[in-house]
VEXTOR-456052 format. One line per 8 residues: their letters; for each residue x, y, z of N, C-alpha, C. Coordinates in Angstrom, 3 decimals. Layout:
BEGIN
A	X:Y:Z:X:Y:Z:X:Y:Z; ...
END
This chain:
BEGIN
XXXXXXXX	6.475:11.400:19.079:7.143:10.654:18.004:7.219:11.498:16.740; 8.311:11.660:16.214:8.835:12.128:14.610:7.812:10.995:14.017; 7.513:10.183:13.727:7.061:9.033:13.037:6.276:8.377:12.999; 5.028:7.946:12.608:3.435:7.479:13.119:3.778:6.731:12.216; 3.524:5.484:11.965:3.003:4.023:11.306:1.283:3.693:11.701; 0.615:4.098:10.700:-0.753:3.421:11.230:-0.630:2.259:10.689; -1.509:1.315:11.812:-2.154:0.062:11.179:-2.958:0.025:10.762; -3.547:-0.147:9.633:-4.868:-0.310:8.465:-5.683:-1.719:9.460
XXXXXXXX	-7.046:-1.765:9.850:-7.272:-2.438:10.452:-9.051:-2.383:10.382; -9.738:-4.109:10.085:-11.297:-3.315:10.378:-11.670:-4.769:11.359; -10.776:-5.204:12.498:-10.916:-6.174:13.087:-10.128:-5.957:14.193; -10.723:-6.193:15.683:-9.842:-6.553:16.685:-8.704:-6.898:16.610; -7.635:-6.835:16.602:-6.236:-7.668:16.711:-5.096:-7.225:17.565; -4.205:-7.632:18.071:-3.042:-7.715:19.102:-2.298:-6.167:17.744; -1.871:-5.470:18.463:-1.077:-4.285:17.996:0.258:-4.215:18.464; 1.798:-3.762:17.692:2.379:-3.205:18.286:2.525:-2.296:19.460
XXXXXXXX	3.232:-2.797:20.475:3.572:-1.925:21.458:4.099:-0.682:21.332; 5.420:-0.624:20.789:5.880:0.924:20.221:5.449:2.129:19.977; 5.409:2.852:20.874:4.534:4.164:20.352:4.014:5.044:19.044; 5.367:4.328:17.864:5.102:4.500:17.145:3.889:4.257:16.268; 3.423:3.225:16.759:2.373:2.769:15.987:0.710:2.562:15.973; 0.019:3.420:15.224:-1.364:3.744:15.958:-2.167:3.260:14.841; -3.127:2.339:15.869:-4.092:1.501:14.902:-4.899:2.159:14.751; -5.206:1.488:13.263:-6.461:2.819:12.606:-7.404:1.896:12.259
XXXXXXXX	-8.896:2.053:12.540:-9.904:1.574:11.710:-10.345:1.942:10.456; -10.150:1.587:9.536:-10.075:1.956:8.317:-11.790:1.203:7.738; -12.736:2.258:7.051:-13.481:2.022:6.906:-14.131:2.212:7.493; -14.313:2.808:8.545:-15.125:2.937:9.629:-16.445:4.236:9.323; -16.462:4.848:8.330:-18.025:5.765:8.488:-19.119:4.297:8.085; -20.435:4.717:8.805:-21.650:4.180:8.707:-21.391:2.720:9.184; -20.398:2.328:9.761:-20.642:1.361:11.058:-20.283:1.394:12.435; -21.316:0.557:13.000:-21.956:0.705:14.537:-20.398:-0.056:15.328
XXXXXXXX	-19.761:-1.144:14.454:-18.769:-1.750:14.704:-17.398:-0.424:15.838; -17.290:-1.005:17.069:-15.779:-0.061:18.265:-15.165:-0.788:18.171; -13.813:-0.523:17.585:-12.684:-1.786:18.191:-11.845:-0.810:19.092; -12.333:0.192:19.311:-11.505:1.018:20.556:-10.350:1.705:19.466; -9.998:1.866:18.530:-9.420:2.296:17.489:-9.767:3.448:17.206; -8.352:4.756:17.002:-8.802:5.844:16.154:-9.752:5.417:14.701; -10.510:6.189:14.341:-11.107:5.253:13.154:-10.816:6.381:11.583; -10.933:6.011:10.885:-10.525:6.825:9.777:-11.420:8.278:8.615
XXXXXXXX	-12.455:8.073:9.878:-13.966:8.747:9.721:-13.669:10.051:10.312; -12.894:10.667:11.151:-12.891:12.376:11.751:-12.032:12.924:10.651; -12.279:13.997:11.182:-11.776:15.077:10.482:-11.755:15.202:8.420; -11.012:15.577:7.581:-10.542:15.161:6.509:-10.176:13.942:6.331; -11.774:13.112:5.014:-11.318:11.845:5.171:-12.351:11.068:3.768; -11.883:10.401:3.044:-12.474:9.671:2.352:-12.780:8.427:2.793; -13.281:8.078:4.358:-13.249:6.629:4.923:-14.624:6.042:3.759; -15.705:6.484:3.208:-16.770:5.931:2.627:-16.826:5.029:1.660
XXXXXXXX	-15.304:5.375:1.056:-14.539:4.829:-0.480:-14.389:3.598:0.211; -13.714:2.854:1.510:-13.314:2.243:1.693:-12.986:0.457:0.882; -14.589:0.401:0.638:-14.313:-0.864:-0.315:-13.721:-0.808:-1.990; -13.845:0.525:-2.361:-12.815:0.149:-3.195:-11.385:1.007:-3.370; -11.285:1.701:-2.133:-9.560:1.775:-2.034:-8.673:1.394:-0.656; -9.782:0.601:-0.046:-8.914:-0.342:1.103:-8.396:0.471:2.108; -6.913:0.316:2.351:-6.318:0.858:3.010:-5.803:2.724:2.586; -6.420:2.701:1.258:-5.941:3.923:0.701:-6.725:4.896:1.742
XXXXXXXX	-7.573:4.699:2.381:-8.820:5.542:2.878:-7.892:6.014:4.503; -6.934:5.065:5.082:-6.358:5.040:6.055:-5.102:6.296:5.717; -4.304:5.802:4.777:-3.160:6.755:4.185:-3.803:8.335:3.885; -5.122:8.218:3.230:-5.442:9.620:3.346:-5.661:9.848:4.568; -6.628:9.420:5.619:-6.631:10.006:6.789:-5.105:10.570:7.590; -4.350:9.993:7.438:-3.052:9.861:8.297:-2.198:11.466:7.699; -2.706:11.136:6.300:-1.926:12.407:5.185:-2.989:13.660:5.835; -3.912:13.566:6.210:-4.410:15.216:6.124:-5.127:15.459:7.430
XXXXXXXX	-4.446:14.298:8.550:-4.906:14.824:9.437:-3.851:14.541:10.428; -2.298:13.945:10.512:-1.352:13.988:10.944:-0.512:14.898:10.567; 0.849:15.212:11.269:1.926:16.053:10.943:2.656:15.658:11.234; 3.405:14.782:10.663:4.990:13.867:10.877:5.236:13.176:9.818; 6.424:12.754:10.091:6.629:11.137:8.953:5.893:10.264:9.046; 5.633:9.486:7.745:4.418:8.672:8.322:4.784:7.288:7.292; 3.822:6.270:7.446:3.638:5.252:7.296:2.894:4.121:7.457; 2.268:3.358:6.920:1.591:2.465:7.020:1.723:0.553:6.701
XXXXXXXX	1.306:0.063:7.823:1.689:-1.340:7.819:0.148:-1.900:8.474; -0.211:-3.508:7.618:-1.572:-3.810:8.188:-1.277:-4.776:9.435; -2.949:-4.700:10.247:-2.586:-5.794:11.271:-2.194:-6.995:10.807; -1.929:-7.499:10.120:-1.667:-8.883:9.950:0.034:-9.045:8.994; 0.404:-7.607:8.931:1.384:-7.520:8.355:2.688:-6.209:8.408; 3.535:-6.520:9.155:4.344:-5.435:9.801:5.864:-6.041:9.140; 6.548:-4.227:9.280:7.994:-4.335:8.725:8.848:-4.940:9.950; 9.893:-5.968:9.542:10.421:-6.487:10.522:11.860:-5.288:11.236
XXXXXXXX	12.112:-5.616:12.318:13.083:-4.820:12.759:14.738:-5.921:13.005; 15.126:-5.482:13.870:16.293:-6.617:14.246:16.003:-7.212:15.133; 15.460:-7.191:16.255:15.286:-7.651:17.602:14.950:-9.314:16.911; 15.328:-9.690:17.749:14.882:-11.446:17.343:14.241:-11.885:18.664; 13.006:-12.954:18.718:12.724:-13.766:19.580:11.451:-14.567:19.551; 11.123:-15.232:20.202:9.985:-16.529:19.444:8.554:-15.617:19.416; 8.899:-14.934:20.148:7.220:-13.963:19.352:7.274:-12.941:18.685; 6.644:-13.052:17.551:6.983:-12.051:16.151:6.824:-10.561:16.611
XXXXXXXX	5.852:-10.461:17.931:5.723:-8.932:17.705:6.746:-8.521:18.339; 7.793:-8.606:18.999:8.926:-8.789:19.610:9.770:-7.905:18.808; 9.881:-8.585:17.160:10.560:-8.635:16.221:10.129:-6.961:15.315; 9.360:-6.379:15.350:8.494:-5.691:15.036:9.398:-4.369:15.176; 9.310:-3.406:13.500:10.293:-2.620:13.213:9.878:-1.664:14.531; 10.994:-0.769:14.988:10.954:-0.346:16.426:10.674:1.464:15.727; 9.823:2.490:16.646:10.248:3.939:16.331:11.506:4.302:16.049; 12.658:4.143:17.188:13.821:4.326:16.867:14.541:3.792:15.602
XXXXXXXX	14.426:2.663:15.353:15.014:1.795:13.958:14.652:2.820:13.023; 13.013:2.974:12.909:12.261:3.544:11.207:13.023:4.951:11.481; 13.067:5.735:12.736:14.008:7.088:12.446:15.254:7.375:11.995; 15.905:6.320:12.589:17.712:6.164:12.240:17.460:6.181:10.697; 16.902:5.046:10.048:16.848:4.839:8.612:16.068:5.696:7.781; 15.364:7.170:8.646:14.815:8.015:7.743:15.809:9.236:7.358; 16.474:9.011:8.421:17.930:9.775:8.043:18.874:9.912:6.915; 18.584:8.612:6.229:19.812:8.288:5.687:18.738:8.422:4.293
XXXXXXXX	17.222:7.714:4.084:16.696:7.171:3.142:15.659:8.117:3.334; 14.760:8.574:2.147:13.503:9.108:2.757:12.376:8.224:2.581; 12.257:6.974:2.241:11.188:6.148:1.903:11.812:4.887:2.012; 11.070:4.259:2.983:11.555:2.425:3.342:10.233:1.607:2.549; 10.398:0.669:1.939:9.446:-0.181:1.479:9.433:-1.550:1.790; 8.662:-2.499:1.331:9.019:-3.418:1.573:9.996:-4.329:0.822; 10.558:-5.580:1.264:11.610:-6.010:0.348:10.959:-6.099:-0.978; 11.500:-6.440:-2.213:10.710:-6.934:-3.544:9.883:-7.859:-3.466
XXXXXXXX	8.456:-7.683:-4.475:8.255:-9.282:-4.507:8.334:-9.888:-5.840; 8.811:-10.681:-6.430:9.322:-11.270:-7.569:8.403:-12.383:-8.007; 8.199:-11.724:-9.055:7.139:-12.611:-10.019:8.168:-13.447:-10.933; 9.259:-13.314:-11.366:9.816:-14.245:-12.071:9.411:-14.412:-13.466; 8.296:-15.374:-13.503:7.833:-15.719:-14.909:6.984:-15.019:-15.701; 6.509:-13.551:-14.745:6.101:-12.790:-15.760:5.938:-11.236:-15.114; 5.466:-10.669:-15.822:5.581:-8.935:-15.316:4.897:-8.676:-14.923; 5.049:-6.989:-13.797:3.881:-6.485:-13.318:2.648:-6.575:-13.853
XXXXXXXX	2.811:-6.172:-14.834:1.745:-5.673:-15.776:0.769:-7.181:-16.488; 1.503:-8.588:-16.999:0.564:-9.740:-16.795:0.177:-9.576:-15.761; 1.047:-10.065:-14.465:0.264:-10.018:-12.634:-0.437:-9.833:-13.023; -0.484:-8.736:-13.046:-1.853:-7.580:-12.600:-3.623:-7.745:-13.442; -2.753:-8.121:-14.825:-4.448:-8.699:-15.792:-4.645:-9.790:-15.610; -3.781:-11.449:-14.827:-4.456:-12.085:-14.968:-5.349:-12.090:-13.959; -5.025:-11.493:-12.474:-5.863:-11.359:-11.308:-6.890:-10.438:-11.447; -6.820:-9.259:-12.398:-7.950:-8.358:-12.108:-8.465:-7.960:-13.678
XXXXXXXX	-9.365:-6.935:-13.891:-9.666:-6.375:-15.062:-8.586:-5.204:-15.255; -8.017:-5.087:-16.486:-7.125:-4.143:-16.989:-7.327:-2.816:-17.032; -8.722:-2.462:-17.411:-9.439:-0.831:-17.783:-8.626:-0.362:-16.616; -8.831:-0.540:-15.194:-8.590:0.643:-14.233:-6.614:0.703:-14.424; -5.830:-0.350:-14.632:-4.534:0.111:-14.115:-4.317:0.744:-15.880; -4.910:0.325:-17.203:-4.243:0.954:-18.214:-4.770:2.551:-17.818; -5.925:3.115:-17.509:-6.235:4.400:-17.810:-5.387:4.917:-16.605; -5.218:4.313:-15.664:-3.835:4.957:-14.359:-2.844:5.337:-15.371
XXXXXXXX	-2.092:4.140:-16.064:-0.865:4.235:-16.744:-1.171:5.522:-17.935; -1.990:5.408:-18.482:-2.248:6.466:-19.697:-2.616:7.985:-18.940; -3.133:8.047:-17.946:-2.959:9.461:-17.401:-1.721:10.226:-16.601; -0.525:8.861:-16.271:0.499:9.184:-15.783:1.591:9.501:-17.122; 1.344:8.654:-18.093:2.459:8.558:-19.261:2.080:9.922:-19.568; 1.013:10.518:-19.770:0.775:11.789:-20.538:0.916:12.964:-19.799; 1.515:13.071:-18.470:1.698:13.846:-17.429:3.487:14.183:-18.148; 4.336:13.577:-18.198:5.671:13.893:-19.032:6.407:12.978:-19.649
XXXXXXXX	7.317:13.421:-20.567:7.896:11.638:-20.736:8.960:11.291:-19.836; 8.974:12.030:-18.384:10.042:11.430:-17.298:8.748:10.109:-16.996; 7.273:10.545:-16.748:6.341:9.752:-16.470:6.306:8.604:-17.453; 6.095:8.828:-18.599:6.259:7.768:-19.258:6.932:6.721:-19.036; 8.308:7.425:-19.356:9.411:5.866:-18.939:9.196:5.272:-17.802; 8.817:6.052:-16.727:8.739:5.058:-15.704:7.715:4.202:-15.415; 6.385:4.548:-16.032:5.252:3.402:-16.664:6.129:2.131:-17.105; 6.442:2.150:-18.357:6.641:1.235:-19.193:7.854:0.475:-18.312
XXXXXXXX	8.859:1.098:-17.420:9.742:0.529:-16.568:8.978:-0.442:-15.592; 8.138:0.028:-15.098:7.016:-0.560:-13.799:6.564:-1.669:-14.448; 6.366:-1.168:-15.423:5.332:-2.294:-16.282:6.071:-3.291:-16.739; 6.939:-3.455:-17.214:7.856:-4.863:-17.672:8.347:-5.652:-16.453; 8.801:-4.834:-15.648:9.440:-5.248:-14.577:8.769:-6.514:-13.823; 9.451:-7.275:-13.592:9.330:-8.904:-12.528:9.164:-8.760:-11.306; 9.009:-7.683:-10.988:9.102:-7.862:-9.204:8.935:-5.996:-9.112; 8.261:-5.832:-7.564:7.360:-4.884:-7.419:7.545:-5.144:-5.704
XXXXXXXX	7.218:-3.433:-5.027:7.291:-3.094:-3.545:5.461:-3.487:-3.619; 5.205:-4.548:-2.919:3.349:-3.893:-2.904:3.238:-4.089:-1.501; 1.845:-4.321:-1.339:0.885:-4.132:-0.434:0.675:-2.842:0.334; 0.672:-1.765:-0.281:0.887:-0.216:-0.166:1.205:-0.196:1.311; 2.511:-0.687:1.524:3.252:-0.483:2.789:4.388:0.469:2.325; 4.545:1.386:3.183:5.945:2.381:3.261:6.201:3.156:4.279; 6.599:4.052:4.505:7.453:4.914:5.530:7.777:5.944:4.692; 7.675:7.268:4.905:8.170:8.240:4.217:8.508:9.566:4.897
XXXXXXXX	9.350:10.201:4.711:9.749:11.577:4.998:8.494:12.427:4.680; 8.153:13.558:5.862:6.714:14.218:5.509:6.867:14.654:3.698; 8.185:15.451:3.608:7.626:15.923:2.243:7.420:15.428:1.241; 8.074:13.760:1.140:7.822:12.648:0.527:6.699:12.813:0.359; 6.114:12.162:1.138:4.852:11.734:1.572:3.819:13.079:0.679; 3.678:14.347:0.976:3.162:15.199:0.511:3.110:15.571:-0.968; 3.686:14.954:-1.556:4.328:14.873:-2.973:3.550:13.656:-3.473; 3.445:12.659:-2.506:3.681:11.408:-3.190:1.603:11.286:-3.041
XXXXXXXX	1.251:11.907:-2.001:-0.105:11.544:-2.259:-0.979:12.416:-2.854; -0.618:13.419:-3.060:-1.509:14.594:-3.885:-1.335:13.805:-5.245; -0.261:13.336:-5.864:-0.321:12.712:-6.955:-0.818:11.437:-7.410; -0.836:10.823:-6.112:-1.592:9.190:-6.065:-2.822:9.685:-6.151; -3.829:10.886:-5.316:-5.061:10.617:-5.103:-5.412:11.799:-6.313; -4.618:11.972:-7.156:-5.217:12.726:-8.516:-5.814:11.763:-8.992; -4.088:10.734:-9.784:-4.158:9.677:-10.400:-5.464:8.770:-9.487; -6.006:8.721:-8.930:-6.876:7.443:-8.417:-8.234:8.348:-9.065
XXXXXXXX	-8.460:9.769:-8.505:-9.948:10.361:-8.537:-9.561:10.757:-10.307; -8.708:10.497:-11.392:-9.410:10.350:-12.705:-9.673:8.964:-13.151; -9.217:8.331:-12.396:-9.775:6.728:-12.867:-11.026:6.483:-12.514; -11.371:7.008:-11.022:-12.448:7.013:-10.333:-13.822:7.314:-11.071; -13.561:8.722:-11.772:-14.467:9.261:-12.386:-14.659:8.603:-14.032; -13.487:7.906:-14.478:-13.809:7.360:-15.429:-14.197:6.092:-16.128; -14.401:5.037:-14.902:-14.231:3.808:-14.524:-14.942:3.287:-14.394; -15.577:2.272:-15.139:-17.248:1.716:-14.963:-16.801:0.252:-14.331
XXXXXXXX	-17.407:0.090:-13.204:-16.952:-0.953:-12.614:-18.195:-1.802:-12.229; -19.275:-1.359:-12.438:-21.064:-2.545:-12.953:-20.505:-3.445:-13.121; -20.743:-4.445:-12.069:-20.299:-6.314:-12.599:-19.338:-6.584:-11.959; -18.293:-5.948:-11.076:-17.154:-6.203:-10.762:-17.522:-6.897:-9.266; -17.191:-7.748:-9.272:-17.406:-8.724:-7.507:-16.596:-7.823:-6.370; -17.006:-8.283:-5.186:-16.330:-7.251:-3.785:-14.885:-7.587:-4.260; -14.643:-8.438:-4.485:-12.773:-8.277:-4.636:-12.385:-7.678:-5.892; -12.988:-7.166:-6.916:-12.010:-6.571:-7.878:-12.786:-5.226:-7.661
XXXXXXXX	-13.822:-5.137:-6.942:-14.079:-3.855:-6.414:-12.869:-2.615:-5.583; -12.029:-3.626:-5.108:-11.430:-2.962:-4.215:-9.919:-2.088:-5.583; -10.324:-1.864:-6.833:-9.719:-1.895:-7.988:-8.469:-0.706:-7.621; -8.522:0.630:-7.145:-7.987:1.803:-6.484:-6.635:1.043:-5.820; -6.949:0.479:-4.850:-6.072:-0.413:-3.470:-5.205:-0.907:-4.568; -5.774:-1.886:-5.522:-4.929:-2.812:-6.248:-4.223:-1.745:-6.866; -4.463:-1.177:-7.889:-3.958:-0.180:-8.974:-2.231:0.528:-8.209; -3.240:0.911:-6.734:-2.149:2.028:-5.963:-0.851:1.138:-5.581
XXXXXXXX	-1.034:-0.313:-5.817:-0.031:-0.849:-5.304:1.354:-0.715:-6.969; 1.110:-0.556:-7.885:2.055:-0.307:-8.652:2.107:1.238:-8.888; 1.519:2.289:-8.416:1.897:3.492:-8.367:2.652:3.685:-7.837; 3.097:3.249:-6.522:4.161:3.467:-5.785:5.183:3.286:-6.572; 5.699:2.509:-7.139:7.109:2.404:-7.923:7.002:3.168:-8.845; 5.844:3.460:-9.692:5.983:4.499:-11.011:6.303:6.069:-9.981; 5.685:6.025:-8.729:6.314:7.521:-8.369:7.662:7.776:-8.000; 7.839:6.603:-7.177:9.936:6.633:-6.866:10.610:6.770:-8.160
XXXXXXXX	10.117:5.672:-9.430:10.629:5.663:-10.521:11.351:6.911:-10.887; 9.894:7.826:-11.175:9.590:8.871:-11.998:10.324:9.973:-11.738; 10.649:9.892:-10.179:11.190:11.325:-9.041:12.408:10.853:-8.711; 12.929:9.414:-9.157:14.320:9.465:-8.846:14.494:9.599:-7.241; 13.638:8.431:-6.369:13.541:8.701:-5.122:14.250:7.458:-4.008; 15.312:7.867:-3.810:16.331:6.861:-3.371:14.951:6.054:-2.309; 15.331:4.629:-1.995:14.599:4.080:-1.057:15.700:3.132:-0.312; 14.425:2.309:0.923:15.806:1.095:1.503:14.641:0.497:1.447
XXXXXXXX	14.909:-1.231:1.631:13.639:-1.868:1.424:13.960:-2.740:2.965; 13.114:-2.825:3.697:12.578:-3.684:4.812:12.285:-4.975:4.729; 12.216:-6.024:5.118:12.023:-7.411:5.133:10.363:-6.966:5.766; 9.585:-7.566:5.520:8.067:-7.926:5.857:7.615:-8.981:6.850; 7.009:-9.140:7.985:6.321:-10.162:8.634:5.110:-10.533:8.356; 5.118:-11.855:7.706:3.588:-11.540:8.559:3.062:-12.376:9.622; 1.878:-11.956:10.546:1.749:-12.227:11.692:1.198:-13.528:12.136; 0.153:-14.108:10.707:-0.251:-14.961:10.818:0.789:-16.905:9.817
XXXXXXXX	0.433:-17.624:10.058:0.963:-18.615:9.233:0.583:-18.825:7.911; 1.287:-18.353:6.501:1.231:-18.411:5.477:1.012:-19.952:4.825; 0.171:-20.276:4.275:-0.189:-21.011:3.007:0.484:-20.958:1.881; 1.443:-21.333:1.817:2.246:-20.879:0.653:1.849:-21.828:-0.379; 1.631:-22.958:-0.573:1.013:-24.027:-1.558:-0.232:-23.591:-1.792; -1.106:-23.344:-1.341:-2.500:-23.121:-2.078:-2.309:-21.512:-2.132; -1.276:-20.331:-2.283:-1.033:-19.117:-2.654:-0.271:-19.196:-4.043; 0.697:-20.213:-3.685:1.331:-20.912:-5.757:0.169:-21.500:-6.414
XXXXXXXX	-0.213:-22.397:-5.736:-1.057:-22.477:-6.768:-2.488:-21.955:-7.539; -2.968:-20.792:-6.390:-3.500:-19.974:-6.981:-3.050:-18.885:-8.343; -1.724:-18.624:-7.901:-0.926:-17.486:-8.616:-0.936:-18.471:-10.509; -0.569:-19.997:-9.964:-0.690:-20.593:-11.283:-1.372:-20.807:-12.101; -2.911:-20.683:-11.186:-4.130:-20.506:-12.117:-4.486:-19.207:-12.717; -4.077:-18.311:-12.026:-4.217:-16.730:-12.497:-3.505:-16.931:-13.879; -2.342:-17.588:-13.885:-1.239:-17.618:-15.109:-2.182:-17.736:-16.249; -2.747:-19.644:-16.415:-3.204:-20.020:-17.142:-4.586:-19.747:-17.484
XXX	-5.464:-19.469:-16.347:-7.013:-19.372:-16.322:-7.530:-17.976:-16.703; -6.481:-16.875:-15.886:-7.427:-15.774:-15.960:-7.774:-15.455:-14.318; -8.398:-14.114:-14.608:-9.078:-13.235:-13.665:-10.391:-14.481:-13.547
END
């Protein structure tokens, strides 16, 4: 395959068939836990970080120890393809599909997701603490003022590619993560995160999900955006109305 999609994964689950797609255990140094999964622990690998850059620990493995186009989608959440039929994995973007469209595009994302009533940049403080994504933004703005603008673009903006899902052309890709895992290891080093609970621990994961657009922004990097599955049945009422308390309440 031209094209590897890992699945970010630290649980048993039903996988794409497609060759394209190779499940990764992500997180995997210093547990006893087999899911029969490549795991994200050989070779060149920051798997140890795992709890606080998630799936980022998977994307590095894939970046420095694969050689192709690459991409990443989680088990519980895959780019849809065309195929239609009553079982979702059926539906499930195909090798051939993600190649045709790397032809044309060098980076597929997912469709938008639209916040509407307020910007990336609220999102983002009322769910988490601010320190880690402003010192991201302040070490990217001061990198040039092509960087700049595309901060402050990211940042106003209503709607955002997240859940650090993409597809990219290798040299994309090579570009795109030497600069993500700068930007992450000076936050890293500067970032006092004492007090922060397992979920805003995972602060890197969150952060990296609006880097992605400040890097297409910044590089002027044509994309196509993908429709998203996900595998399991969404809660969409108690997910609004969480999002509504974030509004009014806070982190």
């Amino acid at each position: 395959m031209s094209v590897r999609v890992i699945v970010a994964a630290h649980k048993a689950y039903r996988m794409p068939a497609d060759p394209m797609y190779l499940p990764l255990h992500v997180g995997k140094a210093g547990k006893d836990l087999e899911l029969g999964y490549q795991g994200d622990n050989t070779g060149d690998n920051i798997s140890e970080k795992n709890g606080s850059y998630c799936e980022l620990t998977g994307i590095y493995w894939a970046w420095k120890n694969l050689d192709c186009d690459l991409g990443l989608a989680h088990y519980r959440r895959h780019f849809k393809g065309t195929a239609k039929g009553k079982d979702k994995f059926d539906s499930v973007l195909t090798g051939q599909e993600a190649e045709a469209l790397l032809k044309t595009y060098p980076v597929l994302v997912p469709n938008k997701r639209r916040y509407y009533i307020e910007t990336n940049y609220s999102h983002y403080i009322h769910a988490h603490p601010a320190e880690g994504l402003d010192m991201a933004f302040d070490y990217v703005s001061a990198q040039s003022e092509r960087c700049k603008k595309a901060v402050e673009t990211v940042k106003n903006r209503t709607w955002a590619h997240m859940f650090n899902m993409f597809i990219m052309r290798r040299e994309v890709l090579d570009g795109y993560c030497a600069w993500l895992f700068d930007v992450l290891g000076h936050v890293e080093k500067n970032l006092d995160t004492t007090g922060y609970d397992a979920y805003n621990s995972r602060v890197y994961g969150f952060i990296s999900e609006l880097l992605l657009d400040v890097y297409l922004e910044a590089n002027g990097i044509p994309y196509h955006e993908v429709p998203v599955m996900f595998m399991e049945k969404q809660n969409w009422l108690k997910k609004g109305g969480a999002f509504l308390k974030r509004k009014i309440v806070g982190h």
